[in-house]
C-alpha positions in Angstrom: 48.2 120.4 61.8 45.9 120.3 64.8 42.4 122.0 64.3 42.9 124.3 67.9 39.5 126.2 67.2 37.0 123.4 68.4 36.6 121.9 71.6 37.7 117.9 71.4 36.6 115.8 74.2 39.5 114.9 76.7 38.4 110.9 76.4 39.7 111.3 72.5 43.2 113.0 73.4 44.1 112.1 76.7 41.8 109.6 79.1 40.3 106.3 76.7 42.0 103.5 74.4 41.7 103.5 70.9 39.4 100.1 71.3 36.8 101.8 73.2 36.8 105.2 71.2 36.3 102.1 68.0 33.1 100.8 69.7 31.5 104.0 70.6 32.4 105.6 67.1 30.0 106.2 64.5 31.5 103.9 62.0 30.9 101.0 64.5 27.2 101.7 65.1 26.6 102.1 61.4 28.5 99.1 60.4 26.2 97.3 63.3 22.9 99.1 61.6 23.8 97.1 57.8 24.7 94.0 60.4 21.4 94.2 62.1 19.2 94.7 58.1 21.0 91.8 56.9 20.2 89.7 60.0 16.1 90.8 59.8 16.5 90.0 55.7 17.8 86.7 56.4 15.4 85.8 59.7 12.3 87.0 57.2 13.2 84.7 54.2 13.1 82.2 56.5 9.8 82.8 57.5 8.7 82.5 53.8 8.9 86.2 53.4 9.7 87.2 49.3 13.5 87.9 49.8 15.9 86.1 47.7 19.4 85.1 48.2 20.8 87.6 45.3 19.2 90.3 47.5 20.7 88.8 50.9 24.0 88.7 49.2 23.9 91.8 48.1 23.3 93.2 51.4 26.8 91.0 52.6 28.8 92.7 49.9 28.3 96.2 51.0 27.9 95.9 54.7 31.2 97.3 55.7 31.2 99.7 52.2 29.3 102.3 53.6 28.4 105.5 51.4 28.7 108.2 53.9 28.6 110.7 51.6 25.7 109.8 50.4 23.8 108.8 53.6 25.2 113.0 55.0 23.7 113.8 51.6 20.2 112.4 52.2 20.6 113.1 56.0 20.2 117.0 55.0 17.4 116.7 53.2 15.2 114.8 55.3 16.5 115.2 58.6 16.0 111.6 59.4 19.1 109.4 60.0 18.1 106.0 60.1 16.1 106.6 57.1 18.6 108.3 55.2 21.1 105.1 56.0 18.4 102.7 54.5 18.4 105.1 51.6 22.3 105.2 51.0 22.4 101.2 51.2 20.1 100.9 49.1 22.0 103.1 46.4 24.1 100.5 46.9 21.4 97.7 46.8 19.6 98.5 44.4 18.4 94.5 43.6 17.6 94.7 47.6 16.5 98.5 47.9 13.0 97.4 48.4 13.3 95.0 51.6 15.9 97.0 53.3 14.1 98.0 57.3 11.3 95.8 56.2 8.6 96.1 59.0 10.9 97.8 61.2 11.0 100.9 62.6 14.1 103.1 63.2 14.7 101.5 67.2 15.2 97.8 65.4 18.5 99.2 64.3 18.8 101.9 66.9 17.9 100.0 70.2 19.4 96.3 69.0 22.9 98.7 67.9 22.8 100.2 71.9 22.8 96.9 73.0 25.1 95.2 71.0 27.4 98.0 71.6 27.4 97.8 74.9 28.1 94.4 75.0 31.3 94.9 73.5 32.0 97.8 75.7 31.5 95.4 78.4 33.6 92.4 77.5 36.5 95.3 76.9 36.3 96.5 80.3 36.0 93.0 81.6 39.2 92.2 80.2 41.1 95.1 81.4 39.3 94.6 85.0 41.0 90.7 85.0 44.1 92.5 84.0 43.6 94.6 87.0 42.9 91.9 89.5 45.3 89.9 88.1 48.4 92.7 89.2 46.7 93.2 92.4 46.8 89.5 93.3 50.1 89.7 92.4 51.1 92.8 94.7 48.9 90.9 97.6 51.0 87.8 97.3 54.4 89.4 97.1 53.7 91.4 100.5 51.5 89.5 102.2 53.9 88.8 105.0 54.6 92.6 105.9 53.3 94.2 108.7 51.9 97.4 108.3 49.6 100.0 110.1 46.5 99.9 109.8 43.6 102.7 110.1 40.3 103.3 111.2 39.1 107.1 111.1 42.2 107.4 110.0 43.9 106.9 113.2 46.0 104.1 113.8 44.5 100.7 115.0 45.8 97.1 114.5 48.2 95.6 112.5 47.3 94.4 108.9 49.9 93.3 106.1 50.5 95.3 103.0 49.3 92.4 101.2 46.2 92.0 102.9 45.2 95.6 102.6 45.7 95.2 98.9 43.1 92.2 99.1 40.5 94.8 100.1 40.5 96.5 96.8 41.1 93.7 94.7 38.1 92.0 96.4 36.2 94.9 95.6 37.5 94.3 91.6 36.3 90.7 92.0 32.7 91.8 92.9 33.0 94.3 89.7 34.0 91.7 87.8 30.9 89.5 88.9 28.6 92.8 87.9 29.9 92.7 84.7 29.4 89.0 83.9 25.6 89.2 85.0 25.2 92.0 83.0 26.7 90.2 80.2 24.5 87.4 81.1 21.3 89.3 81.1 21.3 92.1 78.6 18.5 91.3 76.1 18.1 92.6 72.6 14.9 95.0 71.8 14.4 92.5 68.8 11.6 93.5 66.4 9.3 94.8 68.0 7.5 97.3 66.0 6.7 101.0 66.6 4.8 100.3 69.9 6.3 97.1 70.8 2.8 95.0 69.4 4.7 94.2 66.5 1.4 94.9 64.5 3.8 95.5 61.2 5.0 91.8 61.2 1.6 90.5 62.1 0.2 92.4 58.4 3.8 90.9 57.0 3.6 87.1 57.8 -0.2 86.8 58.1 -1.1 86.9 61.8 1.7 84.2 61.9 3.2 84.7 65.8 5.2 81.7 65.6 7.2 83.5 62.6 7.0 86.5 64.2 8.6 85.3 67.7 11.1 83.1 65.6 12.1 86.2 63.6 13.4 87.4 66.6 15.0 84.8 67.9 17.3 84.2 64.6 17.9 87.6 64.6 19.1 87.4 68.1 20.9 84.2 67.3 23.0 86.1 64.3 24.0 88.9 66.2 25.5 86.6 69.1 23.3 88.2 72.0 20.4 84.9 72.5 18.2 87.1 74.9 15.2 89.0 73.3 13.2 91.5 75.8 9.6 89.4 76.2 8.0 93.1 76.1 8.8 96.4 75.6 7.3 99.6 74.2 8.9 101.1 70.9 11.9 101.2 72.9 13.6 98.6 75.4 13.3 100.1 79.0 15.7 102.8 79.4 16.3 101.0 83.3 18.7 98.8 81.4 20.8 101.4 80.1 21.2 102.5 84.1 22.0 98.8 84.8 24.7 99.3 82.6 26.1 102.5 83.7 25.6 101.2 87.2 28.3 98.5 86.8 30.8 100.9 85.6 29.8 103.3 88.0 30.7 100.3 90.4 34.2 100.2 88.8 34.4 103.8 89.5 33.7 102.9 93.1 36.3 100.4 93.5 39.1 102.7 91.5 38.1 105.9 94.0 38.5 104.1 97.1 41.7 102.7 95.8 43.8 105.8 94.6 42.6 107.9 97.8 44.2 105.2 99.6 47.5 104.9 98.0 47.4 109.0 97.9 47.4 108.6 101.7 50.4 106.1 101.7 52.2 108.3 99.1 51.8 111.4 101.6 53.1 108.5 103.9 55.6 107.5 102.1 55.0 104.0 102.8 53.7 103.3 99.3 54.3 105.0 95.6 52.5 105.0 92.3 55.5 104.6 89.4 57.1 107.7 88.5 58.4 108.3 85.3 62.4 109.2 84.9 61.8 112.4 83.8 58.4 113.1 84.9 57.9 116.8 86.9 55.8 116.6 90.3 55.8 120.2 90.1 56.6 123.9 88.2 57.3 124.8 91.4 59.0 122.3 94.1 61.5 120.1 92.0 61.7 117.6 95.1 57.7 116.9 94.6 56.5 113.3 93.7 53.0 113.7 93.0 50.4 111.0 92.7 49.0 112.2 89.3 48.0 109.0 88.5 45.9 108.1 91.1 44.7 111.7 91.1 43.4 111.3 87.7 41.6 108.3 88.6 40.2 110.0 91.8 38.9 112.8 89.2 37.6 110.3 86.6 36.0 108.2 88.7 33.6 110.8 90.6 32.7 111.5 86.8 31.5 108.4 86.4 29.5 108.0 89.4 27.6 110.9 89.0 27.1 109.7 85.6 24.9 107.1 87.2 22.2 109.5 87.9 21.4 110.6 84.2 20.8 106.9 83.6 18.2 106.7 86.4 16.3 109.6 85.8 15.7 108.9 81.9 14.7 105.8 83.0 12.2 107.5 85.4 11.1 109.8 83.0 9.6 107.7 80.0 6.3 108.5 79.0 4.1 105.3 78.0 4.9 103.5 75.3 8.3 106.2 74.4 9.4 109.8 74.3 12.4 110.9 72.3 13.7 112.9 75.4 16.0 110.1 76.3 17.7 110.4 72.9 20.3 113.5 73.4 21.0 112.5 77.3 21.8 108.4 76.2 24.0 109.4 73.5 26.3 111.2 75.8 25.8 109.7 79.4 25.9 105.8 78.5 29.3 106.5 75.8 30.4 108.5 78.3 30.2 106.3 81.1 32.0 103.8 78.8 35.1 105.8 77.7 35.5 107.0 81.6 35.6 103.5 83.0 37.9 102.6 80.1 39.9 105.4 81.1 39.8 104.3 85.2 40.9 101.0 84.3 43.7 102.1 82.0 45.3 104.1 84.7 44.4 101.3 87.3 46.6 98.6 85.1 49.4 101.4 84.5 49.7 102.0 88.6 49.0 98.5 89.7 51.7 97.2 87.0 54.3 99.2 89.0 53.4 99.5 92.8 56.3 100.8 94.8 56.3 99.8 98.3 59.1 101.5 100.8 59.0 98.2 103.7 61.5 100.3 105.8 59.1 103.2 106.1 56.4 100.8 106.3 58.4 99.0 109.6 59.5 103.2 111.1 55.7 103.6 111.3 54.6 100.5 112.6 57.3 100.4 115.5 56.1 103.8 116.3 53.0 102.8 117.2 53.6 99.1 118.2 54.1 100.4 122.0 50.6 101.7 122.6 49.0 98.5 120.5 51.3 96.0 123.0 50.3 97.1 126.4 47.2 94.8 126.7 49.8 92.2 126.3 52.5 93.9 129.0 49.4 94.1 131.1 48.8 90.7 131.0 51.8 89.2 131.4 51.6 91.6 134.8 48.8 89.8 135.9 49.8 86.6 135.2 52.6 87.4 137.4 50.3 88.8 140.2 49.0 92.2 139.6 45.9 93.9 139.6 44.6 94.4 136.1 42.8 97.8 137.2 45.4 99.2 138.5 47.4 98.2 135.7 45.3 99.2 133.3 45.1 103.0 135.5 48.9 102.9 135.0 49.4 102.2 131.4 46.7 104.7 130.6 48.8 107.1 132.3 52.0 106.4 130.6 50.8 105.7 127.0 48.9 110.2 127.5 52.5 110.9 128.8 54.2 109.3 126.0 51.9 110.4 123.2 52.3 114.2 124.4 56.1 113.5 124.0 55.4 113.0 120.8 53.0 115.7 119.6 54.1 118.4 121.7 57.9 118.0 122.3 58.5 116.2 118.6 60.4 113.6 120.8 60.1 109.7 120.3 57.9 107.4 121.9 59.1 106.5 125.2 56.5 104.5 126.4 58.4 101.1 126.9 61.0 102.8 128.7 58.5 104.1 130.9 57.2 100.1 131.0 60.1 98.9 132.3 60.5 101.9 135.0 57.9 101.0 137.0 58.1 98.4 139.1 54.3 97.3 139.1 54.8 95.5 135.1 57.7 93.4 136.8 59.2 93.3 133.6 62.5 94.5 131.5 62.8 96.7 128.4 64.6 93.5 126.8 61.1 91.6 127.6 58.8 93.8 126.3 60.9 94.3 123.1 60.8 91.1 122.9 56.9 91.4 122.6 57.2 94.2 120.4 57.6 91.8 117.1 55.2 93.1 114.4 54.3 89.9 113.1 52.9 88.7 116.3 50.4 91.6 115.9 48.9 90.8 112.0 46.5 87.9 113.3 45.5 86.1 110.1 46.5 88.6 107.6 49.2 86.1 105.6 46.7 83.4 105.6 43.3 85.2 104.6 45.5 86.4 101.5 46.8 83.3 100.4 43.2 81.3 101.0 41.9 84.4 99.0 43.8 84.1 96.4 44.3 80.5 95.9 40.8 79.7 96.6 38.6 82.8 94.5 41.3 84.8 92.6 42.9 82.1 90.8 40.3 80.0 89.4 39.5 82.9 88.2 42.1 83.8 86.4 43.1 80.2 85.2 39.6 80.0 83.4 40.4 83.9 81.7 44.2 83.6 81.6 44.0 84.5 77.0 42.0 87.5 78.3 45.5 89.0 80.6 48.7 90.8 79.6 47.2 93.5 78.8 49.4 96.8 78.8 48.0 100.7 78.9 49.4 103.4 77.2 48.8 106.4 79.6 49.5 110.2 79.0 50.7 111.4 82.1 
């Protein structure tokens, strides 16, 4: 029966995958604390340090066993929650009890665990991003030919194709994806570093040795799979990396944002829908209602996560020397946080882009609307080619196109303006000939092409060199 008395956060019931609730969970970091002792036990043995290989094994055998009972236990007593982990494995250890944390202090587990965490938090929300991209450059492709209206201020412009609209946001994925890989690329583990980064614990340990010292940390960093170390750091890494982080998914966010509030435009235009289920209800109110919940959702989500962005920066801006444990309570919501909403955005984003509905007769009623007004430059010059006076043309058309637009807000009639064209005698030219003009695919430019050069040129290659990482599918609570 469901406990209704407690709050429960919305990213556990509703918004982010089961993977990414794994990652950020407590088992995962403590399982990743027993990871990171046994790595430090086995880099010091090699340095000649007294650990032996029954202790070593010992510390394998129980790394996934954990005692949490007994590490709550202990946790109540001494208020202390690293120390009461090394304390519960080494219930378990009792051959190793004694070298458990040796030299460290509690950021070797808690700092290296941040980092390795989000590292898996970002190679899970690249591979849903290049499951993204990869259904945009799918949609792109299939309606690259098709004329459609397109905006600036929101008023209608030129010509663009559905498909090559689509390239806009999944060019703005690409450049995401691109984050994400330098990120990847760049984070750095704390190491072990000490309590005020001189590492003045392992220089009483190994003798003053700093070869063993600086190779302790790289076989640590080698056994954990991340082969940057930070060259300096207080007792902490620099909090600016956590914002590096959340800025990347904040990025996402970005991309996500600008695409829902466009395809919530084109549903209001009915040129474009999100999928809707069979029995889904718009509304308690207006049975006929198709509403974009999806994309509303990611709207919502993904202002969450930009503003998220900020709590990163200003703990970064607010470290005190060497550390200060303010950053503790913010970090332990914002950067999960950040995590489960981008994981969130990006389910949604594969759910709508996996089902794109596009309406091409609405899409062709709006652009023929509007063609008239976007052709006269080429009525006008087809006049002057034939002998008229391009400012007294361009006097006239201005005057016809006012007339034809108030037709059209203020008498709800059609727009007129090529019949008006081809009644006056100073265009010298027939309704039949400037229909003729009016074809919407003489009016995309290079649309068709710059989506197929795109995609065959950046987006594929792309995908060819990740294709085991796509086919991913997104459960989504609507």
């Amino acid at each position: 029966m469901t406990d209704h008395s407690s709050y429960i956060s919305p990213f556990s019931t509703r918004y982010a995958s089961p993977e990414m609730q794994f990652i950020f969970s407590e088992d995962n970091k403590f399982r990743t604390w027993r990871k990171l002792w046994v790595s430090l036990a086995k880099a010091e043995q090699k340095q000649g340090l007294p650990i032996t290989d029954e202790q070593i094994a010992e510390l394998v055998a129980h790394q996934d066993d954990i005692n949490y009972d007994v590490a709550t236990q202990r946790e109540r007593e001494v208020r202390h929650d690293v120390m009461s982990h090394v304390y519960a494995y080494g219930v378990q250890c009792p051959t190793a009890k004694g070298i458990i944390h040796l030299g460290a202090t509690s950021c070797y587990v808690g700092d290296n665990t941040d980092v390795l965490i989000m590292k898996q938090g970002l190679e899970l929300v690249r591979s849903k991003l290049l499951t993204v991209i990869k259904e945009l450059r799918d949609f792109s492709m299939a309606y690259k030919d098709l004329p459609a209206l397109a905006y600036t201020h929101l008023q209608p412009a030129q010509l663009t194709t559905v498909g090559k609209r689509a390239t806009l946001w999944l060019n703005e994925f690409l450049m995401d994806y691109e984050e994400v890989e330098h990120r990847l690329a760049t984070l750095a583990l704390l190491g072990s570093k000490g309590t005020t980064g001189t590492q003045a614990s392992f220089m009483e340990l190994l003798g003053g040795d700093s070869a063993k010292i600086k190779q302790i940390e790289l076989d640590i960093a080698a056994d954990v799979g991340v082969p940057r170390v930070v060259p300096v750091s207080g007792q902490t890494y620099s909090r600016k990396m956590d914002y590096q982080v959340v800025s990347v998914l904040s990025g996402i966010a970005q991309s996500a944002s600008k695409f829902s509030y466009d395809l919530r435009l084109l549903q209001s235009f009915k040129e474009m829908e999100e999928p809707f289920e069979k029995s889904q209800i718009g509304s308690s109110a207006m049975p006929y209602k198709r509403n974009p919940m999806r994309s509303e959702r990611i709207s919502g989500l993904s202002r969450y996560v930009m503003v998220d962005t900020l709590n990163a920066a200003i703990t970064a801006g607010t470290q005190w020397f060497e550390r200060t444990l303010d950053d503790s309570a913010n970090r332990r919501i914002a950067v999960s946080e950040a995590f489960l909403g981008a994981d969130a955005i990006l389910n949604l984003m594969m759910n709508v882009c996996d089902g794109l509905v596009v309406y091409p007769k609405v899409v062709r009623a709006r652009v023929m609307n509007e063609l008239p007004f976007m052709a006269t430059e080429n009525v006008m010059m087809d006049a002057v080619k034939k002998g008229g006076d391009r400012q007294a043309l361009h006097e006239r058309l201005r005057v016809h196109s006012q007339e034809a637009a108030r037709v059209v807000k203020e008498e709800g009639g059609n727009n007129d303006l090529v019949d008006r064209i081809a009644a006056d005698p100073a265009f010298m030219v027939s309704k039949a000939e400037i229909e003729a003009i009016l074809e919407p695919k003489n009016f995309i430019g290079r649309s068709a092409e710059q989506v197929s050069e795109f995609v065959n040129e950046v987006i594929d290659p792309l995908l060819a060199a990740h294709a085991g990482e796509l086919g991913k599918k997104a459960d989504v609570n609507v």
